[in-house]
N, C-alpha and C positions, 0 to 999 in steps of 0.2 A: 402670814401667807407669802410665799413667792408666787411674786406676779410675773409672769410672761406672755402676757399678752397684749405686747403695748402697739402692734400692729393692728391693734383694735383704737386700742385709746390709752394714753399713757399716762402710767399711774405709778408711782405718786409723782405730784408737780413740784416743780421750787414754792420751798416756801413762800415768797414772794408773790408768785401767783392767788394761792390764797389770802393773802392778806393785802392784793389789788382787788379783789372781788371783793371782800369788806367793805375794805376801804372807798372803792367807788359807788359801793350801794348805800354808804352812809353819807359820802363828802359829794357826791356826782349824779344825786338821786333827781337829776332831771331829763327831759328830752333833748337832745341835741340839737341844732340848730334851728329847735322852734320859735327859743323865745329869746330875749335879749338880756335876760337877768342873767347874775354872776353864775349860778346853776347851771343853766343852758348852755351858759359860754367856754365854760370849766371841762363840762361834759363833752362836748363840741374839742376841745383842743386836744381833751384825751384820747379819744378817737383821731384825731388826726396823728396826734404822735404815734399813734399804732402803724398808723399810713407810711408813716417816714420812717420806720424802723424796718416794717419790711421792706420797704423800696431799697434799704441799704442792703438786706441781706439778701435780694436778689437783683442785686443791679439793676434797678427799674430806676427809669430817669426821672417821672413823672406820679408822686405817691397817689393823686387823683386818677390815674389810670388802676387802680385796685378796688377791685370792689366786694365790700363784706357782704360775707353768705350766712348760713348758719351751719354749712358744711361742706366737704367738697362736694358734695351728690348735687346738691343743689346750682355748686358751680358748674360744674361737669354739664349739667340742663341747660343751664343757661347760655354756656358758650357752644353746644353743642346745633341744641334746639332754636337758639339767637343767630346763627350763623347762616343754618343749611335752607336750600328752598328747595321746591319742587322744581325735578331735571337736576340736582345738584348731586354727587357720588363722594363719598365719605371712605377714607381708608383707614382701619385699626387693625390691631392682632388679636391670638386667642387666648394673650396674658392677662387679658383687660379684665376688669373688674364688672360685674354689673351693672355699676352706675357711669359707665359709659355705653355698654353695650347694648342695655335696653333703652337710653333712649335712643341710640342710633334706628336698635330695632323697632321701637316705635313709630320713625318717620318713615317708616318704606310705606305707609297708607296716605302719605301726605305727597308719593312720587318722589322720595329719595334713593338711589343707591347702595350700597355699600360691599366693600371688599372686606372681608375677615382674612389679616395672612397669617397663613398657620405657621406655629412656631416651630423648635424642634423636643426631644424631650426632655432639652434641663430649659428649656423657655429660654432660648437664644431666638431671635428674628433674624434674616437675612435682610441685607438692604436692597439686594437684589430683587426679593422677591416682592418687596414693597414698590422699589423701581420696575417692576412688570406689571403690576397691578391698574398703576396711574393710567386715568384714559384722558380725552382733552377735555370733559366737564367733571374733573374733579377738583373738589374746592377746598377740602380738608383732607390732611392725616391727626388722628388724634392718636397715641402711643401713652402707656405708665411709664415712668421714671423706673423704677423700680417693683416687681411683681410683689403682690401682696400673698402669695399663695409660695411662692419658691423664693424669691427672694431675689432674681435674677436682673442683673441691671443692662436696660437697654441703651443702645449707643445712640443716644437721644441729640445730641450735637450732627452726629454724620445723617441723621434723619432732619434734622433743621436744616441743614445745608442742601439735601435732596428738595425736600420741600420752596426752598428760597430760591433753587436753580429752576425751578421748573412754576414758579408762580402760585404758588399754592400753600394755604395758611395751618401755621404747624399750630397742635396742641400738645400740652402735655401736662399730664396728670400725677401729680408729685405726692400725693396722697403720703407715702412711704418711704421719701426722702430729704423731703422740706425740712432743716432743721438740723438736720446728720450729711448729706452730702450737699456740697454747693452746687449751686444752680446760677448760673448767669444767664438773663433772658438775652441777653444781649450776644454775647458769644459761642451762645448754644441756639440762637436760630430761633428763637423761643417767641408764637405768636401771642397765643393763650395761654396761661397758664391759671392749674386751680390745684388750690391749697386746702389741708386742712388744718385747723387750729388746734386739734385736739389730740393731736398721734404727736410727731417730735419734734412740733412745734411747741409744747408744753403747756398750749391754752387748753381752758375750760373746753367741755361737749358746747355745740351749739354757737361755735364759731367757725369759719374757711373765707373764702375768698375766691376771687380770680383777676387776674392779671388781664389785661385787653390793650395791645399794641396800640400806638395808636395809630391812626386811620382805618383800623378794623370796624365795621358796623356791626353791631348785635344786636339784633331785635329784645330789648326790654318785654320779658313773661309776666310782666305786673305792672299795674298803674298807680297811684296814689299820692297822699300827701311825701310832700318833700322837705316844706318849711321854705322852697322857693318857688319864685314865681306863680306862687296861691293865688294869682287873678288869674289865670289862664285855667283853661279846662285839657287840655292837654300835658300828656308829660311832657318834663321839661329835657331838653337834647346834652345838657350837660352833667359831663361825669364828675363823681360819679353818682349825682342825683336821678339820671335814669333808673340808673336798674335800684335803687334803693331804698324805695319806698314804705314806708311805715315807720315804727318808733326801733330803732338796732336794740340789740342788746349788748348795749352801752358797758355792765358790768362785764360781760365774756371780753371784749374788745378791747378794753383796757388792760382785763389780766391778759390777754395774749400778747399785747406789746410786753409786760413785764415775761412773759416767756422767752420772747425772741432777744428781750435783752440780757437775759440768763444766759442766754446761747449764745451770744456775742460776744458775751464780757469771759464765758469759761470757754471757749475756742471752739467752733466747729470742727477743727479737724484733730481738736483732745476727745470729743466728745465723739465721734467718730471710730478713733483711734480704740477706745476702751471698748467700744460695741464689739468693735473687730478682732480685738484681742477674747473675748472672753465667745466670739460666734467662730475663733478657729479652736479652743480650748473644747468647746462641746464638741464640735464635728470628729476633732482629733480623738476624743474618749469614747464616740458611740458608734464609729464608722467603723469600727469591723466587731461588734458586740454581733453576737450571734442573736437572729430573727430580728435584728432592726434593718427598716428599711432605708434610706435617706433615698430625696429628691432631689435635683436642683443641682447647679455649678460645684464640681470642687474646689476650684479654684474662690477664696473666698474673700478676693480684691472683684470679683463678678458677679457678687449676691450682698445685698443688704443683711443685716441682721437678723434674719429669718431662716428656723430652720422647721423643714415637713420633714415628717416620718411615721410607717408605721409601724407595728410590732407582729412577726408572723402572720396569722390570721384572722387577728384580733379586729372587733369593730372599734374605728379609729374614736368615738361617741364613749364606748367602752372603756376604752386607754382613757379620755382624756379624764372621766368622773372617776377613773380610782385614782388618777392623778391628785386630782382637786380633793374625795375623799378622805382618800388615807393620807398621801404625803402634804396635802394642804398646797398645791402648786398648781396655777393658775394658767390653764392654755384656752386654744379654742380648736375644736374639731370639726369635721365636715368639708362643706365645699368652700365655706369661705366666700362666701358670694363672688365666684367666680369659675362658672359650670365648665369653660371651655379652655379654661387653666389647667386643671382637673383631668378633661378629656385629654389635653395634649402631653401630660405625662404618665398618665395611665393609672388615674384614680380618681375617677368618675364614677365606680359603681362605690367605692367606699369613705371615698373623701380620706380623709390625711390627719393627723394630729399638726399643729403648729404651735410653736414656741417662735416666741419674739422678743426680742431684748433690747432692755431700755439702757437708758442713762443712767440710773438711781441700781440697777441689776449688781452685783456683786461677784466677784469669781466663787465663793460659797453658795451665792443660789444655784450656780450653775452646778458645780459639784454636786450638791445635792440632789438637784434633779439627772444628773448623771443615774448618778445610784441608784435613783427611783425606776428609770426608763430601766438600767440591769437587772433590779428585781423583777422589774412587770415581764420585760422580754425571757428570763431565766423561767418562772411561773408557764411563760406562753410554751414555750418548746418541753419543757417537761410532761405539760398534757399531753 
């Protein structure tokens, strides 16, 4: 199979990964900081080193200021739904993914706010428009890194800077960049940030995180054991034993450290470099193919590794399973859980085909899937 759909979940991992998920479910097969044997304690460090690995890859000074999730969705809840109170106004765009959107839209019962700034049609944001939005009780802007639907990268730094001049706590949701573009929280204005482990970050499903400034307060969406301060009945205030209650999964957590140390050790900006070589190489072969549609930036120093399109008339569901059946080539179709992405570039009633390109992708997958989209689009205009 060729796989392109690593803006889902990215596959395949480094070896490595795989064989830290063994390895810690054989050598590490305990709770972390429950108990005091060498098990506990082994497991416990492993999990830390994953702390200090990310904090180097995103300049975070403090690796107790991260805290593991099982996903960004969950992140994205936590600093969203940990943050906001009632009378508080929330500013995002209509790039967003749903797992920002609905729980923003969830708290308007609870007396929150919120501004949606609409984008333009390849998913550009104005800062302007965000800077018109702010009222004096707004307490957040949450913003993607990079769109998961077009691929469009937003000027996330000049938005941390707006946010930081005017007192108000930035988020940002890196789901689709973590691992392929660098991110300093530090220089990019960065309050919140939430990761996921599993897109090109190269860990296991069922790892993320988020990042929490410090002096930020986030109300903890769970209680429980911690493995500290077990005499109290209360949670405990320090991170990141708040929000982390119950047993991690120890085994994803360690292999995502060995992910981000794949990324480290093979260069960010090689592994970068190759995405973007082989996301101009497509564009270049099927942007003027007759009845293909393309979405999104031309310019492709402006769009992450992602490319929408559809074919003539064709239902994008349609394209993508003869995709997968005949040529054996792995997308994902529809909306992408991201309705008002969709709406903003005018394919909302069909949804889109998406290809997404990893690390591990070749200039032959991509060739080939050249070919395929020419046959499917040759087939569609001939009917």
């Amino acid at each position: 199979m060729i796989y392109l759909d690593n803006a889902a979940t990215t596959f395949k991992k480094p070896e490595v990964v795989y064989e830290k998920i063994i390895e810690s479910m054989r050598e590490y097969g305990a709770n972390p900081g429950r108990g005091g044997h060498k098990l506990s304690l082994k497991a416990g460090r492993g999990i830390y080193e994953t702390r200090e690995i990310l904090a180097k890859l995103f300049n975070i000074n403090n690796p107790m200021n991260i805290i593991f999730t099982y996903n960004a969705t969950e992140a994205l809840n936590l600093g969203i739904k940990g943050l906001l109170e009632k009378g508080d106004h929330v500013i995002t765009t209509t790039m967003e993914h749903n797992s920002v959107l609905r729980p923003i839209k969830a708290l308007e019962k609870f007396g929150v706010e919120n501004t949606i700034v609409k984008c333009d049609s390849e998913g550009f944001v104005k800062l302007d428009d965000i800077k018109k939005s702010i009222k004096n009780n707004t307490k957040l802007i949450v913003t993607t890194h990079a769109s998961n639907v077009t691929g469009t990268i937003l000027p996330v730094k000049e938005i941390g800077e707006l946010a930081k001049s005017n007192n108000i706590t930035y988020m940002v949701d890196c789901a689709q960049t973590a691992g392929v573009y660098n991110i300093d929280v530090e220089s990019m204005n960065i309050d919140i940030l939430a990761f996921a482990g599993h897109k090109s970050l190269l860990g296991p499903q069922g790892t993320g995180g988020l990042y929490i400034k410090e002096g930020i307060n986030i109300r903890n969406l769970k209680e429980g054991g911690t493995g500290s301060k077990s005499h109290e009945l209360v949670q405990p205030s320090i991170l990141p034993d708040r929000y982390e209650s119950g047993t991690p999964n120890t085994p994803g957590i360690i292999a995502l450290g060995a992910g981000v140390k794949y990324i480290l050790d093979k260069g960010i900006e090689n592994i970068r470099n190759h995405e973007i070589e082989l996301l101009k190489f497509f564009i270049n072969e099927i942007k003027d193919v007759e009845g293909v549609i393309l979405y999104g930036p031309n310019d492709v120093s402006k769009r992450a590794p992602v490319i929408l399109l559809n074919i003539g008339d064709e239902d994008s569901s349609e394209v993508s399973y003869i995709l997968d059946s005949v040529f054996d080539i792995a997308t994902r179709s529809g909306l992408h859980c991201a309705p008002l992405a969709h709406k903003t570039i005018g394919t909302l009633e069909r949804g889109a085909v998406r290809f997404s390109i990893g690390p591990f992708n070749t200039k032959d997958d991509i060739g080939k899937t050249i070919e395929a989209i020419k046959q499917i689009a040759h087939e569609a205009t001939c009917d």
